[in-house]
N, C-alpha and C positions, 0 to 999 in steps of 0.2 A: 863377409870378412871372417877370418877365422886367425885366431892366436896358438901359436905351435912354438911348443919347448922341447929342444930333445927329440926333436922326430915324434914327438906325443901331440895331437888335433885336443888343445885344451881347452877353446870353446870357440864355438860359434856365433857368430853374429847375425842374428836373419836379419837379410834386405829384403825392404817391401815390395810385394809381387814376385820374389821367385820361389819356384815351389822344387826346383830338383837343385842336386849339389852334385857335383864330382868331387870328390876329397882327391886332395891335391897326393898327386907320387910323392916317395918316400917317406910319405908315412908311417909309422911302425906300429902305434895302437891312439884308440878312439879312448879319449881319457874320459875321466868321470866327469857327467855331468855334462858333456860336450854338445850336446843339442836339445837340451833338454828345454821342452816347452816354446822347443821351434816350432808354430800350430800353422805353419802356412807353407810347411814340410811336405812333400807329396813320394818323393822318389831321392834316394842316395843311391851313390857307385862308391864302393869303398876299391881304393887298389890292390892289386897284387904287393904283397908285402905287409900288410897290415897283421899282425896275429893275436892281439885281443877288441875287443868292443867292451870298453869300461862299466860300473857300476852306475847305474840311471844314465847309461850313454844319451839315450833317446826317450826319457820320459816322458812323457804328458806332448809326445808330436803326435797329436790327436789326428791329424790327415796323413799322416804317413803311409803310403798304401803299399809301395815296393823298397827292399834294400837288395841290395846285389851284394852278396859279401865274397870274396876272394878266397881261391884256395888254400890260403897261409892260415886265415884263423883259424886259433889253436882254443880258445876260450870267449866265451859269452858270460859276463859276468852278472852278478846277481842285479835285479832290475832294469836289465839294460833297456828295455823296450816294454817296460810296464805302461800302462795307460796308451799305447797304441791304439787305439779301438779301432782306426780304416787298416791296419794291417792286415793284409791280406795275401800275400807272394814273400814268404821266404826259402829261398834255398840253403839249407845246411853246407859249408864247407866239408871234406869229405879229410881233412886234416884235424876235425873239431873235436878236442879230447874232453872238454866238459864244457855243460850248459848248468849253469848256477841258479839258485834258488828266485820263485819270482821273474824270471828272463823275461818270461814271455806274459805276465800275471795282465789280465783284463784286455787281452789281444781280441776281442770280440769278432772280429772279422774272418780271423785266422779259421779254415775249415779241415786243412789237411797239412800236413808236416813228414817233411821226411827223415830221420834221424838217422845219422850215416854209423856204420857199424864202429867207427873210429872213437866214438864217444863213450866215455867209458863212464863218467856220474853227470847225472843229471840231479840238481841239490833243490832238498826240501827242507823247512826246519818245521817245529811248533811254535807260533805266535801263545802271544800272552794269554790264549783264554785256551791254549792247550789246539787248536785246530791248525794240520796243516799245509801247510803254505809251499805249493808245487810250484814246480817253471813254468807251467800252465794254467796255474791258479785261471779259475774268471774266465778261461775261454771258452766260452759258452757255443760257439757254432764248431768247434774244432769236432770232427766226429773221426778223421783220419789219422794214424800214425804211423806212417809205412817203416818198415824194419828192416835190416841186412837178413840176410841166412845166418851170419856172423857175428848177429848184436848180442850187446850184453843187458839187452834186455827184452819183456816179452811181453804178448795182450792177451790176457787171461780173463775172461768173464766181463770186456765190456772198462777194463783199466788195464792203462799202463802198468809194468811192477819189475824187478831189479829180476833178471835171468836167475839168481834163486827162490823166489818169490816171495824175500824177506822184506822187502818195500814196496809197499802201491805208492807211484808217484803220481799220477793222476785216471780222474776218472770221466769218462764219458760221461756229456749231459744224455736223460733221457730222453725223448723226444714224444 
């Protein structure tokens, strides 16, 4: 069951035993909070038309393995898919103009990403003890970052870092 204002998906209801969602057409964005600590989550389809995935869209959906997201999104916002840890298949939208800080923080599973050259910031801050906190924070298997010719950004020694190489936004675990 799902509650929708506005053309905005404002939260979901898990039913017991199902583990995929189609989010229903005309939808316009995944609002905050909206699935968040859905754990019996396996697989979303977001529609065509959708163009943000809200702030802890999909927290703590621990089983989440696949999301399909549509050409239309335009942002991924900060937390949207923290604590994912079975994430493992995302495709970037190739309309996506920024990935916000934490997005993607403790995606454990996640091994490869492709970032479409359309993305122009991907957001970090400093947490409180001064360390910072990437859209990749915590993913620990991710060793992949494939890049446009076109991106505005580059992998330079093993870290991501902003195409002037005034930002490391995140860094390869060693192995």
């Amino acid at each position: 069951m799902a509650f929708l204002t506005d053309m905005v998906l404002r939260k979901y209801i898990p039913e017991p035993g199902i583990s995929q969602v189609v989010v229903p057409e005309g939808i316009t964005r995944i609002g905050e909070c909206a699935f968040k600590g859905c754990t019996e989550l396996e697989s979303v389809i977001v529609p065509e038309g959708v163009t943000r995935i809200g702030y802890l869209a999909f927290k703590d959906c621990i089983n989440l393995k696949t999301i399909k997201l549509p050409g239309s999104v335009e942002e991924i916002q900060a937390f949207a898919f923290e604590n994912c840890k079975s994430l493992s298949e995302i495709t970037l939208p190739c309309r996506l103009g920024s990935i916000e800080q934490g997005a993607f923080w403790g995606c454990e599973s996640l091994r490869s990403i492709e970032i479409p050259d359309s993305v122009k910031q991907i957001g970090h801050f400093l947490d409180l003890w001064f360390d910072t906190v990437g859209a990749f924070e915590d993913c620990k298997n991710l060793k992949e970052i494939k890049l446009g010719l076109d991106s505005n950004f580059v992998i330079y020694e093993g870290a991501l870092w902003t195409k002037d190489m005034s930002q490391k936004l995140f860094e390869f675990a060693l192995e």
